[in-house]
N, C-alpha and C positions, 0 to 999 in steps of 0.2 A: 245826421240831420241837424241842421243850424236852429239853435231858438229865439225865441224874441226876447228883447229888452225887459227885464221888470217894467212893470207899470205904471207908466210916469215918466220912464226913462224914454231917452231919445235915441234912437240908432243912427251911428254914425260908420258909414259903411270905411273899410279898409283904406288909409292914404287920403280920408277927410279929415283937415283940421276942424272943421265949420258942419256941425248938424244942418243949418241954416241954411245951405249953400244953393237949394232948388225952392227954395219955399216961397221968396221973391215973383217966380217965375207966375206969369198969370193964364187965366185959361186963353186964351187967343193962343199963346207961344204952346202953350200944350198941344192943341188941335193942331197946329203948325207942323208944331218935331213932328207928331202921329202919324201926322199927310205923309211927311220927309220921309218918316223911318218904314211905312211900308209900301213907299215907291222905291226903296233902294233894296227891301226885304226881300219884293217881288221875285220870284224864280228867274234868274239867271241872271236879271238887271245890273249886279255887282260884278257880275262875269262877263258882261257887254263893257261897262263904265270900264272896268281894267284891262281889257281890251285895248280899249280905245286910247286909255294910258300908257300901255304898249307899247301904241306903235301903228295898231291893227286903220287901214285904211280905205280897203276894199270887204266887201265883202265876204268874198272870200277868205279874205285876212282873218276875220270875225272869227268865220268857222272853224277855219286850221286852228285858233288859240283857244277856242270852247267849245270841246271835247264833249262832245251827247248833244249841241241843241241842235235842235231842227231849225229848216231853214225855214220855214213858216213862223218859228215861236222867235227867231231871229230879227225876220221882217219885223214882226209886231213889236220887239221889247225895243229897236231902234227908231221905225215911228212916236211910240210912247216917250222916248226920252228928246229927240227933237220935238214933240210937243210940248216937253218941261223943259227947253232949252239948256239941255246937256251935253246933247248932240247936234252938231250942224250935216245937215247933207248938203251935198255942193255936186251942181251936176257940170264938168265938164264935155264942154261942145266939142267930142272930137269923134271921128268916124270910128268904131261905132263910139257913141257916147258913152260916156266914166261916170260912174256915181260914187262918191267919196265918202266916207261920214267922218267927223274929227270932234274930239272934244269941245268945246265951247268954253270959254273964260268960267262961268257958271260950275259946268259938269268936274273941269279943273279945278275950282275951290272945295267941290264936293270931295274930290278924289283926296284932296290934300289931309279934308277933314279925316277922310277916311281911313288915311295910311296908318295910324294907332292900331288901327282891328285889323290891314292887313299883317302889320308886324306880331300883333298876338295869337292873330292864328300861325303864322309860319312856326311860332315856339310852340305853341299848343296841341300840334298837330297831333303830339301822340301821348297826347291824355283824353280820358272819356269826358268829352263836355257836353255828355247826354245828361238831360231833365232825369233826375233818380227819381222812382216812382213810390 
């Protein structure tokens, strides 16, 4: 179990030079990240965005790459993120009619952000990074 700082002391977590480094940040940017981090937390939402990073462009496509979701929780997490302009749907006009979804400039800076934690989980995968209780 990790302890705290003496008292007084400042905790400067692993590969920080700078205690300081988030202190700057004001509450607007706090409620911001919070919004950010559990629209992307949301069940399967990280699994739709890399998806969509993929490759994936049909619906279908979606499904074959994420493994367990429904197609109902599928519809919904793809509305939700063309609401947050991460995903674009594009319907082409063709007998019968294509609906496409693709990343969006936005949902692509998102991804980019993101690629740190996709690379630490790939190494992490087989260590326990469950909450010890």
């Amino acid at each position: 179990m990790a302890s705290s700082p003496p008292s007084g002391e400042s905790f400067t977590p692993p590969g920080q030079n700078r205690p300081d480094i988030y202190e700057h940040i004001d509450d607007g940017v706090c409620r911001s990240f919070q919004r950010s981090v559990e629209l992307v937390g949301k069940k399967w939402t990280a699994a739709v965005l890399l998806a969509a990073m993929r490759g994936a462009r049909r619906f279908v496509d979606y499904r074959s790459r994420i493994t367990g979701i429904s197609n109902q929780l599928l519809s919904q997490r793809l509305r939700e993120l063309e609401g947050h302009q991460l995903i674009e749907r594009v319907v082409v006009p063709t007998t019968p009619v294509q609906i496409l979804y693709r990343p969006t400039e936005r949902g692509a800076d998102l991804m980019r952000v993101l690629h740190p934690l996709v690379e630490w989980s790939a190494t992490s995968e087989d260590e326990d990074i469950r909450p010890s209780s």
